[in-house]
N, C-alpha and C positions, 0 to 999 in steps of 0.2 A: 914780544908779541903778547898781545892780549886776549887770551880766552876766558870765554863766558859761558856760565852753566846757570840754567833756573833749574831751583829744589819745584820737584811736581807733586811732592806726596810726602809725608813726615809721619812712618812707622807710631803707632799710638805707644810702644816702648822706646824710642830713639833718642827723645832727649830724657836723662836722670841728673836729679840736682845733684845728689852725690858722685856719679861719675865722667869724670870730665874731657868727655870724648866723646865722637859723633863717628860714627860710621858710613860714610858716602858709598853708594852703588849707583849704577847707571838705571834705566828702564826695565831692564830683564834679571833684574831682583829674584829669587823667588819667593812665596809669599812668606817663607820662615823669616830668611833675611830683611825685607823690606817691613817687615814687623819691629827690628829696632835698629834700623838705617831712614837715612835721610839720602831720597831718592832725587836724580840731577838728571836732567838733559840737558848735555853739552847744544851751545843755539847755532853751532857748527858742526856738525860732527864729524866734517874731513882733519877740523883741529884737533880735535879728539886724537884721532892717531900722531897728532906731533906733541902731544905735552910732556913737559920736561919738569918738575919737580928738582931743584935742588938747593943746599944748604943756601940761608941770607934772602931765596924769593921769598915775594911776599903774595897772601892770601887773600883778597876782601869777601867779606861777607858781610852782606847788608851796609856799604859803602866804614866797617871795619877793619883796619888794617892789621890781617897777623904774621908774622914773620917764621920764617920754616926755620924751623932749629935742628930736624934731622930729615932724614927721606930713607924708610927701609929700602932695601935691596930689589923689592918687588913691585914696590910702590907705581913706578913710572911704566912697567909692563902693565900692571892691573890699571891704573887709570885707562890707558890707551885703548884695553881690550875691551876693560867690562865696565869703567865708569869709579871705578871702588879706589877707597882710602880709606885709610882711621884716620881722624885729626884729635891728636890729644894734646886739651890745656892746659 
């Protein structure tokens, strides 16, 4: 299945050259977090509650394809609820 999220806002700390990782949260960020998160609204949000994260999916962003090498423990709860991941490069 394929779900789709557009980034709505991009923390003025969220992308750093030297740290190779992005922090995703949904809409209800607060404003410390959305400060260096890259903010998503799911273009579905009933999908929201079914996404599954796990090892070999793959990612796109900006029609780039990345491939999931790990998924923490918590990962596929937090996407679901609040929108959040770390994606580290």
């Amino acid at each position: 299945m394929e779900i789709t999220a557009t980034v709505t806002a991009i923390g003025p700390h969220a992308i750093s050259q030297t740290d190779p990782l992005v922090i995703l949260f949904g809409k209800d960020a607060t404003p410390e977090l959305a400060d260096v998160s890259v903010i998503q609204q799911f273009d579905e949000p009933s999908q929201q509650k079914q996404l599954a994260l796990h090892h070999g999916d793959h990612i796109f962003i900006n029609d780039i394809k990345f491939r999931v090498s790990e998924v923490g423990s918590l990962t596929n709860a937090n996407l679901q609820q609040i929108g959040h991941a770390t994606l580290m490069f």
